[in-house]
C-alpha positions as CSV (number, residue, x, y, z in Angstrom):
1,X,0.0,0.0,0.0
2,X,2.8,2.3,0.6
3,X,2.4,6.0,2.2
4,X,-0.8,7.6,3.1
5,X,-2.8,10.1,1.0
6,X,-2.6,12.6,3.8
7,X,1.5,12.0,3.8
8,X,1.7,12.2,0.4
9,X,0.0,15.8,0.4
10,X,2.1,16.7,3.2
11,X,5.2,15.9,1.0
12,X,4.2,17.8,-2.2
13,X,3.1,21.1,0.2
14,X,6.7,20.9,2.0
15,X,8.1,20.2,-2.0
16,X,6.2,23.5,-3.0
17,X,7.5,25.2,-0.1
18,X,11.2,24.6,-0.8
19,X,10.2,25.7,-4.3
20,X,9.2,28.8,-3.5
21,X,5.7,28.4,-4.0
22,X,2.7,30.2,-1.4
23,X,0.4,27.2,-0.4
24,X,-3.1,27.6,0.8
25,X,-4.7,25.6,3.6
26,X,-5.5,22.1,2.6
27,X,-9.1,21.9,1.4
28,X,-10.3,19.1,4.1
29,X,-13.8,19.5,3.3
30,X,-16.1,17.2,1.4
31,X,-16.9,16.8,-1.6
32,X,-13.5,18.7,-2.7
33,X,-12.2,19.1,-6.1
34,X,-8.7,19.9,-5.3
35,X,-6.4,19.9,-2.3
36,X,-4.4,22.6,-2.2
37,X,-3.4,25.9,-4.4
38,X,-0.3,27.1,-5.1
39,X,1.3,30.0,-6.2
40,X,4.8,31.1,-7.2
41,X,5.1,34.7,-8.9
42,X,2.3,34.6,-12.1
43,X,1.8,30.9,-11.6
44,X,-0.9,29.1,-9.9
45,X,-1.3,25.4,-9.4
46,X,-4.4,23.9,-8.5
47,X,-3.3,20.4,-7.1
48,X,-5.6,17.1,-6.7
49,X,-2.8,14.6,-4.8
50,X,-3.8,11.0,-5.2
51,X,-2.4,7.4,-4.5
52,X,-3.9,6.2,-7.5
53,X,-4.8,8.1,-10.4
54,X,-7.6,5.9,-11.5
55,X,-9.9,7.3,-8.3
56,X,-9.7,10.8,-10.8
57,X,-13.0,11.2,-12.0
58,X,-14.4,12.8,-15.0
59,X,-16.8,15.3,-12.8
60,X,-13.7,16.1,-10.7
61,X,-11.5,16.5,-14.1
62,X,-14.2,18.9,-15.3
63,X,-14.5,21.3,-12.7
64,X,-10.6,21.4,-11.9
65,X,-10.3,22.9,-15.6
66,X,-13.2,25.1,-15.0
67,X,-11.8,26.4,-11.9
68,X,-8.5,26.7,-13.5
69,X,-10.1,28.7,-16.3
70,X,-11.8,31.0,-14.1
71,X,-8.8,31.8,-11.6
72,X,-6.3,31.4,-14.3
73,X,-4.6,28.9,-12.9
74,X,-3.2,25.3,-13.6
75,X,-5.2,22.0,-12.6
76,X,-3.0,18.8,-11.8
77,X,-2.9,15.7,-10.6
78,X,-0.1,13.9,-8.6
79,X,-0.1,10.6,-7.9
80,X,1.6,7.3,-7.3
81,X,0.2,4.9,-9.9
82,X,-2.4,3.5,-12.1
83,X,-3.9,0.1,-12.1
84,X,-0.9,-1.8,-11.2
85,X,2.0,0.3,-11.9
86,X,3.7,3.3,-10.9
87,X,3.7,6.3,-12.9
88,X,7.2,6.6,-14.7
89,X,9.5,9.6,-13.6
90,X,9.7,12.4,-16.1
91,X,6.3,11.6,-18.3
92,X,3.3,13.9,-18.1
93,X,-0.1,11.9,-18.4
94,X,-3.5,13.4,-18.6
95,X,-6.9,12.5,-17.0
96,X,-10.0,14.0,-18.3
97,X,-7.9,16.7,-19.8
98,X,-5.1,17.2,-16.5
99,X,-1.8,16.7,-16.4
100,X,-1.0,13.9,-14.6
101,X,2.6,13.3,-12.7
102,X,4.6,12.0,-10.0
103,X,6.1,13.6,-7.3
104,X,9.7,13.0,-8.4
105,X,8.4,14.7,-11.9
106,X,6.8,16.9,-10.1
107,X,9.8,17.8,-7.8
108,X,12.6,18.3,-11.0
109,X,9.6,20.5,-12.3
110,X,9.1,22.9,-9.6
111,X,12.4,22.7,-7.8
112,X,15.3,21.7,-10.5
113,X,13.4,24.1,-13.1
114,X,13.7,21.0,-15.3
115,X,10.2,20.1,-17.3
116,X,9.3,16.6,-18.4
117,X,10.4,16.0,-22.0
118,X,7.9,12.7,-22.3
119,X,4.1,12.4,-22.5
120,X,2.2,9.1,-22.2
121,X,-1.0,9.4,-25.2
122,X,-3.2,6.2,-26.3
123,X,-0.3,3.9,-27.4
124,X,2.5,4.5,-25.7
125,X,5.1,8.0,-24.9
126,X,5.7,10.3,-26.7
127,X,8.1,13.2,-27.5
128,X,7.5,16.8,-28.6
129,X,10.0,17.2,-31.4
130,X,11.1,20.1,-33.5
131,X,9.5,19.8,-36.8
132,X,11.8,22.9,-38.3
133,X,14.9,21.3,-36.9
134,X,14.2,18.0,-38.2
135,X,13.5,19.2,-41.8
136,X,16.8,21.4,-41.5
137,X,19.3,18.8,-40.4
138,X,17.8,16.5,-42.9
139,X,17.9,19.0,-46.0
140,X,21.9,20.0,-44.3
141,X,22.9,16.3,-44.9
142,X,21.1,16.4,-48.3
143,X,18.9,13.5,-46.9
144,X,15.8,12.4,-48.8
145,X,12.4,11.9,-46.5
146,X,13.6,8.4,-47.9
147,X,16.8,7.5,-46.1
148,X,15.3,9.3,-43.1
149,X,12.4,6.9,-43.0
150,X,15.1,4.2,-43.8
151,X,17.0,5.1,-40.9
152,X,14.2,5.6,-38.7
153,X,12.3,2.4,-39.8
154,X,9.2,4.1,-40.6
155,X,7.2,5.4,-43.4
156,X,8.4,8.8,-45.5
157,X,4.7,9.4,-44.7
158,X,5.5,9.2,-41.1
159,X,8.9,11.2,-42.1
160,X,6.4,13.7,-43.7
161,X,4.2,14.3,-40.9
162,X,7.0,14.2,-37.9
163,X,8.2,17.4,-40.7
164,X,5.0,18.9,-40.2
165,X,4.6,18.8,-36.4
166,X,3.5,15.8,-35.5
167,X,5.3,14.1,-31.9
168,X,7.2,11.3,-31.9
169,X,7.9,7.6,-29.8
170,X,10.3,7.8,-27.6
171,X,12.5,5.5,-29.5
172,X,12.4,7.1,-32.8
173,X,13.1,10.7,-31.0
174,X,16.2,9.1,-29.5
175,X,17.1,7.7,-32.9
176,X,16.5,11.3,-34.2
177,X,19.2,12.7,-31.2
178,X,21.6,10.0,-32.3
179,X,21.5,11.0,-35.8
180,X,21.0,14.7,-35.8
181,X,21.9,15.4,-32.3
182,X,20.6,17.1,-29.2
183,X,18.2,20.4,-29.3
184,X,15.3,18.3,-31.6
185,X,12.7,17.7,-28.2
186,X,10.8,20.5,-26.4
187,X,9.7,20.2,-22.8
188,X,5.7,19.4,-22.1
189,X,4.8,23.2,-20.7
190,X,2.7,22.1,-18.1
191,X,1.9,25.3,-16.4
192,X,0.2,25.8,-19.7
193,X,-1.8,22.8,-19.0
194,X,0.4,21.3,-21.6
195,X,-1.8,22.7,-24.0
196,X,1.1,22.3,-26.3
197,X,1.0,18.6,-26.4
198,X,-2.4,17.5,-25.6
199,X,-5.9,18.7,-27.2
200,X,-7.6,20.0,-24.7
201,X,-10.9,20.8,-25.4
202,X,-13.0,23.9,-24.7
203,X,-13.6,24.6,-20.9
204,X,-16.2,22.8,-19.9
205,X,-19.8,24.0,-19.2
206,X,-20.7,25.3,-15.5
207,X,-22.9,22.9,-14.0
208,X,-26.5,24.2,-13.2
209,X,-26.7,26.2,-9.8
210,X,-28.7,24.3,-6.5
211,X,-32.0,26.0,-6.5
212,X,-31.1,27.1,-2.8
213,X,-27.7,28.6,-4.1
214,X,-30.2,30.8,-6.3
215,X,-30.9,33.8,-3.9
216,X,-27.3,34.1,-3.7
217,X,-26.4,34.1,-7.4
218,X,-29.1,36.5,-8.1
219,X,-27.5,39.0,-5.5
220,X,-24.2,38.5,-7.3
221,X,-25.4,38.6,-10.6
222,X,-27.2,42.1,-9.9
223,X,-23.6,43.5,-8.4
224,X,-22.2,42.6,-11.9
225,X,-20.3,39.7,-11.4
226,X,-20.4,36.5,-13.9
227,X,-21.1,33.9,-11.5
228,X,-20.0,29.9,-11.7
229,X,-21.4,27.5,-9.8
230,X,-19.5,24.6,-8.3
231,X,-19.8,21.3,-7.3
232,X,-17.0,19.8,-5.8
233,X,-15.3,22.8,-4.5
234,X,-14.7,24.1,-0.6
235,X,-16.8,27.3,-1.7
236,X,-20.0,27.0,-4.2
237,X,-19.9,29.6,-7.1
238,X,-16.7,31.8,-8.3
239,X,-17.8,35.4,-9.3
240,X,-16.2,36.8,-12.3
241,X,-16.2,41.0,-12.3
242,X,-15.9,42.9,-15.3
243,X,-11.8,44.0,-13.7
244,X,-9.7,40.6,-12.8
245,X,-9.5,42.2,-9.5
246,X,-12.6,42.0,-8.9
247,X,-13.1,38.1,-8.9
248,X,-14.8,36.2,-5.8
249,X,-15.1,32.7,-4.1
250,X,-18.4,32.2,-2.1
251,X,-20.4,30.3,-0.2
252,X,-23.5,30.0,1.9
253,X,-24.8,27.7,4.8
254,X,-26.2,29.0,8.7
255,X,-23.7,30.4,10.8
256,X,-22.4,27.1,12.5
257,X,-18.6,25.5,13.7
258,X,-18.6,24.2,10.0
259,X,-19.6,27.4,8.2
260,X,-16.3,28.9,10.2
261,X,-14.1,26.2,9.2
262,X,-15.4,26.7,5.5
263,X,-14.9,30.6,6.0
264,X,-11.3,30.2,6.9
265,X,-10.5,27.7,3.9
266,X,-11.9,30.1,1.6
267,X,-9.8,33.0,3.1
268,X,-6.6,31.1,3.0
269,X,-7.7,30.0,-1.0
270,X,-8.4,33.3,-1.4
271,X,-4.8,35.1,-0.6
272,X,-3.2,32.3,-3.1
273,X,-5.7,32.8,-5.9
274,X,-6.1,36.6,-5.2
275,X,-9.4,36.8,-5.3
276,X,-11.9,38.0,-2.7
277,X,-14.0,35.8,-0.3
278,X,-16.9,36.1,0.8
279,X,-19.8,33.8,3.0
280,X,-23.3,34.2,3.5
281,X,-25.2,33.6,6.3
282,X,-29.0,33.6,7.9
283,X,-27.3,35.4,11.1
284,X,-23.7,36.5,11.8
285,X,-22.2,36.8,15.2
286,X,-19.2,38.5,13.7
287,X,-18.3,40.4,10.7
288,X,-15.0,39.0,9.0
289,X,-13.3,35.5,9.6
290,X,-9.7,35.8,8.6
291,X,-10.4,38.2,5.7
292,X,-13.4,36.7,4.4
293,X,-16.3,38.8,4.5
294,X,-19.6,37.5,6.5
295,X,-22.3,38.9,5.2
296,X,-26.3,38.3,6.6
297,X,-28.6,37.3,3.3
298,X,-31.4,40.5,4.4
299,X,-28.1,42.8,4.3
300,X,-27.8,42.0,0.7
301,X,-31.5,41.6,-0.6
302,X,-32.1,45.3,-0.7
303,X,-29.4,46.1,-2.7
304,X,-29.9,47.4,-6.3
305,X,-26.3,49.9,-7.0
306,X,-23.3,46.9,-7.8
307,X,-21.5,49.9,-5.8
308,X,-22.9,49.5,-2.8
309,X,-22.2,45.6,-2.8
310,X,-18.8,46.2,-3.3
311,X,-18.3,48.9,-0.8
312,X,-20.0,46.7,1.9
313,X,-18.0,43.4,0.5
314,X,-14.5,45.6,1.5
315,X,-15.8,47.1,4.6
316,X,-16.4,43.6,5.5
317,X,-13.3,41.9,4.3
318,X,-11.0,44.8,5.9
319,X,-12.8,44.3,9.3
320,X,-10.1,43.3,11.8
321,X,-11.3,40.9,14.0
322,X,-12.5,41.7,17.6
């Protein structure tokens, strides 16, 4: 069985630590789409730490890319293994469109600087290679897309289309570095969400809003923000305002032990994403917890001017604490 899933996030957080990285609270709330967030300078990590991969479900996959779409941020996954194997060190995988790694990859990522070269695709791993730098050293030698493919063992079709961008096995890029030399593979950007070597598609569409979430999103909506409900998440909608500033994580519940503990998540979430936080309630004993704003649901029902929400949501949030 190996190390716990609670040791294992304790490992990558110290890992991100050392590396420089700002890391929120741990999410310890269910249902919970992602552990913890990260962020180092302009990049933020939203990280889902598992034992095995395979417990990464589509649902889950879906709102980590929606979330990172919204807080512009980076959803991924590290893990052990799959099935019966481990994952292999230095190879990116995806899950429901995340990057998928190990902690070793993950530590030469974020602490060495050094990015995975190899990504694991239906059939097998694969390399990015240079398509220009291919087609150059092969012109240089005065090789035909014949004798390349001879060398290679493949097709000159295959020769043709590695020419115009397409990746390559791991074998036949090493073959490639032994005949042309290094410089031919790019690293798998996967801050980008390794956009460059897997086809993501679209962000996927919010999920419909709990009718009692509804009073809520309605208030929101008339302040002017874009709102997107959750479903797995420690808070239940993002906001989106018209500025980036101006971008929110919320929630609602009565004003009990587990409403607090939720509060002070979402504050801790909210300094790594900078965003604003801010919880409703049916009664508040107190105005602020930890710099997310408590707000009572009448406070808010009157309000018409998206001015006066904000001025209130400030007031709040900047509210020492007594």
């Amino acid at each position: 069985m190996g190390m716990s899933r609670e040791a294992l996030i304790g490992n990558v957080t110290a890992m991100l630590s050392d590396a420089g990285f700002t890391v929120s609270d741990q999410c310890v709330i269910r249902p919970k789409s992602f552990d913890v967030a990260a962020r180092r300078g302009e990049d933020l990590v939203l990280l889902k730490v598992l034992g095995n991969i395979d417990a990464f479900d589509g649902p889950t996959g879906a709102e980590m890319r929606r979330l990172g779409t919204y807080l512009q941020g980076t959803p991924i996954v590290i893990g052990l293994r799959t099935r019966n194997q481990d994952l292999k060190p230095g190879v990116v995988y995806f899950r429901h469109g995340v990057p998928v790694m190990s902690p070793d990859t993950a530590m030469d990522l974020f602490l060495e600087g050094v990015p995975p070269l190899v990504y694991a695709a239906p059939g097998g791993l694969y390399v990015s290679i240079d398509a220009d730098v291919v087609h150059d050293e092969r012109e240089e030698r005065g090789w035909s897309l014949g004798r390349l493919a001879n060398e290679l063992g493949v097709s000159r079709r295959t020769v043709a289309k590695y020419e115009d961008g397409m990746n390559a096995s791991v074998e036949v890029a090493m073959q490639l570095e032994d005949l042309f030399g290094d410089g031919l593979t790019s690293p798998v950007d996967v801050l980008d969400g390794a956009e460059d070597v897997h086809d993501a598609e679209p962000t996927p569409d919010d999920p419909d809003a709990e009718p009692e979430d509804q009073p809520i999103i309605t208030v929101l909506t008339m302040a002017g923000f874009d709102v997107h409900p959750t479903v797995r998440a420690p808070f239940k909608a993002v906001g989106e305002g018209e500025r980036r500033s101006e971008r929110l994580l919320t929630g609602h519940s009565a004003f009990t032990e587990s409403a607090v503990k939720r509060a002070r998540i979402m504050s801790s979430l909210s300094r790594v994403t900078r965003t604003r936080s801010v919880y409703f309630v049916d009664k508040a004993k107190r105005d602020s917890i930890e710099g997310t704003a408590i707000i009572e649901r009448d406070e808010v029902e009157d309000i018409r001017d998206p001015e006066d929400f904000r001025d209130l949501l400030k007031e709040r949030a900047d509210a020492t604490e007594a």
